[in-house]
C-alpha positions in Angstrom: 0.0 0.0 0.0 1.6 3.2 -1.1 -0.8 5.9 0.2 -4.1 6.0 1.9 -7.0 9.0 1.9 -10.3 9.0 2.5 -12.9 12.2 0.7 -16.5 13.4 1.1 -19.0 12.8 -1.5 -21.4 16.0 -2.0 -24.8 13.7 -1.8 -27.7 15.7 -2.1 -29.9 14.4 0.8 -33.3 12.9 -0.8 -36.7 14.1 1.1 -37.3 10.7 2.6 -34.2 9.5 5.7 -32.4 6.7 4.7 -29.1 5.4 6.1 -27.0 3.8 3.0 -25.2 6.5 1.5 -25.2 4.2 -1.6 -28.4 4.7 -2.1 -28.8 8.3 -2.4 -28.4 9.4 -6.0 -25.5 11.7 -7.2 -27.2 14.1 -9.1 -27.6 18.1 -8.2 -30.5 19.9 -6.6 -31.4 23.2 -6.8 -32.9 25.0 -4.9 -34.4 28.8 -4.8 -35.3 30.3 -1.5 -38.4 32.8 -1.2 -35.7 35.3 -0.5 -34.1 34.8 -3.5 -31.3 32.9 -2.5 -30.3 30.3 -4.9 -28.5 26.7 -3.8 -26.6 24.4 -5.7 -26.0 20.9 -3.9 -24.7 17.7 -4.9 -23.6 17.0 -8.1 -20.3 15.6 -9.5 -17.5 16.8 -11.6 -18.7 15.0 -15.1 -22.2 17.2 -14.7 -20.5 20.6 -13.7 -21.3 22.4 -17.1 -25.1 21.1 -16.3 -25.4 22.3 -13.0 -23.8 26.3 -14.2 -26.0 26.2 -16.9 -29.3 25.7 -14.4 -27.6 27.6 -11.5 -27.1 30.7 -14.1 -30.9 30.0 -15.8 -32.5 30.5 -12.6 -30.2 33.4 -11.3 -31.9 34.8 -14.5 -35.3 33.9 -13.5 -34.6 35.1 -10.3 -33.1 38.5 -11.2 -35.7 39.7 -14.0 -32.2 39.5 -16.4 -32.4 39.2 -19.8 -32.8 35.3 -20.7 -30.0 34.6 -23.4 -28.9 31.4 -24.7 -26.4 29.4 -22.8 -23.1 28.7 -25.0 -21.2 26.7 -22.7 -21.7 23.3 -24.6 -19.4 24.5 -27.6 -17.0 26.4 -25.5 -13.6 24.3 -25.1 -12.2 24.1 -21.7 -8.6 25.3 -21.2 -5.9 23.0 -22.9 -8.8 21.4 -24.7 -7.4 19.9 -28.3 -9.1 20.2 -30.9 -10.8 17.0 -32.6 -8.5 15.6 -35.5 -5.8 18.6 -34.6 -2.9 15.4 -34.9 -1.9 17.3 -32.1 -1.9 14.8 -29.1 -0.6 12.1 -31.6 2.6 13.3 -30.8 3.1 13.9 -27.1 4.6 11.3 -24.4 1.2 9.8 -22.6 2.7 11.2 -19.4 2.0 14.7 -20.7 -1.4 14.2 -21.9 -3.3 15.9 -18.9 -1.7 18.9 -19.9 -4.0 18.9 -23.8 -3.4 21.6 -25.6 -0.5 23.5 -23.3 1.9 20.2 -23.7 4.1 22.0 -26.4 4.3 24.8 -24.3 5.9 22.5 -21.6 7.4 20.4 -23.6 9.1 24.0 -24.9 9.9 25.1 -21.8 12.6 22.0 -20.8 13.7 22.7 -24.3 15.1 25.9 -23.2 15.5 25.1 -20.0 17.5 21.5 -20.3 17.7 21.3 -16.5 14.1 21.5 -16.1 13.5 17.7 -17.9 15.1 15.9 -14.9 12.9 13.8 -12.9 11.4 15.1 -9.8 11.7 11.5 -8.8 13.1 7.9 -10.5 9.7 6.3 -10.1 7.5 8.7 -12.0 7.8 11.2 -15.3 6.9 13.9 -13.6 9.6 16.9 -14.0 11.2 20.1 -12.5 9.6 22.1 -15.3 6.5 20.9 -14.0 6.7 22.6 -10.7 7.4 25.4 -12.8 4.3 25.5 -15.4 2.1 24.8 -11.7 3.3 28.1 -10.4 3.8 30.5 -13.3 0.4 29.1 -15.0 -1.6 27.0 -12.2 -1.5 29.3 -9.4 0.6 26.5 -7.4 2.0 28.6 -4.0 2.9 25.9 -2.0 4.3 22.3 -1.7 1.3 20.6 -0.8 -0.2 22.6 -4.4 1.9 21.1 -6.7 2.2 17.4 -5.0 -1.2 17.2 -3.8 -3.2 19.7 -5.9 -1.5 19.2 -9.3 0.6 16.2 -9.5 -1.7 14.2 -7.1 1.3 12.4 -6.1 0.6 12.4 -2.7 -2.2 10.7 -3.6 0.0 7.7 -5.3 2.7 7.4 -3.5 3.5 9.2 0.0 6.9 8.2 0.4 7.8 8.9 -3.3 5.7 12.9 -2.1 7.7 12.9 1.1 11.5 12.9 -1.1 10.3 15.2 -4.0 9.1 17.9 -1.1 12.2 19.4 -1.2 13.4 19.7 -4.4 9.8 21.2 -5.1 10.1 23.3 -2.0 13.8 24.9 -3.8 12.0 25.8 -7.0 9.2 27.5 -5.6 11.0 29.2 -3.5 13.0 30.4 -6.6 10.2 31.2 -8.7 8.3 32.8 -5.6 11.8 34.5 -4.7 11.3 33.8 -0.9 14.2 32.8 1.5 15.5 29.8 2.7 13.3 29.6 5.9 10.3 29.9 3.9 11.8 26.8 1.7 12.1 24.9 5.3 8.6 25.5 6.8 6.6 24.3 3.6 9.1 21.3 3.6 8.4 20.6 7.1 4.6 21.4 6.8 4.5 19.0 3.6 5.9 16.2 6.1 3.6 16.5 8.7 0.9 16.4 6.1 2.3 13.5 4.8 2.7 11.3 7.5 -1.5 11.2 8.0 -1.5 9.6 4.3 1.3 6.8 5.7 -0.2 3.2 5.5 -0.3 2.9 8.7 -2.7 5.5 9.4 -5.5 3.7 8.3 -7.3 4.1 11.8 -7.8 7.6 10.7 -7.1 8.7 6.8 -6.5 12.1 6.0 -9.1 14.0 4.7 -8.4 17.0 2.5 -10.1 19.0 -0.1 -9.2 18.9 -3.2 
């Protein structure tokens, strides 16, 4: 067992009690209040673009706003690649979750030879990709780019626990902050860590993500 985590599942309560989880659907609810309030609940990440489209109809409603035609379903997400582009043909599979920004990264260790070594022998993820997660990804701290972007905290704690460092000395150069800074999100990273160890199991680490 390399890592161990537990999450929340946003289950929209049904009107009747039950006790098995499993048995509650995983669809949304919304929900309009007589003050005007308006509550999205439940839902999941593959009906997201469904549950902004109602959420925003109803704000509409709502509101008295003008009621205009929702264009979501034909607007590409960021790094989306374009159908028959050729484009993803060509990349290393470890770089596919980046779509359409890949050359871009692939481009930076280009320049930047350094940047293509390993953050670790055991997965492909590299240097420059602590760098794309801050310059691009909003990534401001250790447990950002392990946990939030890599997810390899996730995989493999112990393999999380060694990169720490190494991630901790390039965001510290890219965030220009000192060498204490560098040493508290190292040691905040490991105490993190250690409630994703094996044996932790009595209680696993619960964290949003």
């Amino acid at each position: 067992m390399l890592s161990v985590f537990a999450g929340l599942r946003p289950l929209a309560a049904p009107d009747s009690e039950t006790g098995n989880t499993k048995e509650i659907s995983r669809s949304h609810k919304l929900l309009v209040a007589s003050s005007g309030l308006i509550t999205i609940t439940g839902g999941k990440w593959t009906t997201y673009r469904q549950m902004a489209e109602e959420t925003v109809n109803a704000a509409i409603q709502v509101a008295g706003l003008p009621d205009k035609p929702c264009i979501t379903k034909e607007l590409p997400i960021h790094g989306a690649i374009p159908e028959q582009s050729g484009r993803s043909s060509s990349l290393p599979s470890w770089l596919s979750a980046y779509g359409n920004d890949a050359p871009d990264l692939q481009a930076l260790m280009q320049s930047e030879p350094e940047l293509a070594q390993k953050l670790h022998p055991g997965f492909n993820y590299t240097l420059a990709e602590v760098v794309w997660a801050v310059r691009y990804e909003m990534a401001r701290t250790v447990e950002d780019v392990l946990a939030r972007r890599l997810r390899i905290l996730f995989l493999d704690v112990h393999a999380a626990i060694e990169m720490a460092p190494v991630v901790a000395t390039i965001l510290a150069r890219e965030l220009k902050r000192d060498e204490g800074w560098q040493r508290g999100q190292v040691v905040a990273f490991e105490l993190l860590a250690k409630h994703y160890l094996p044996q932790a199991t009595e209680k696993p680490a619960v964290r949003a993500l």
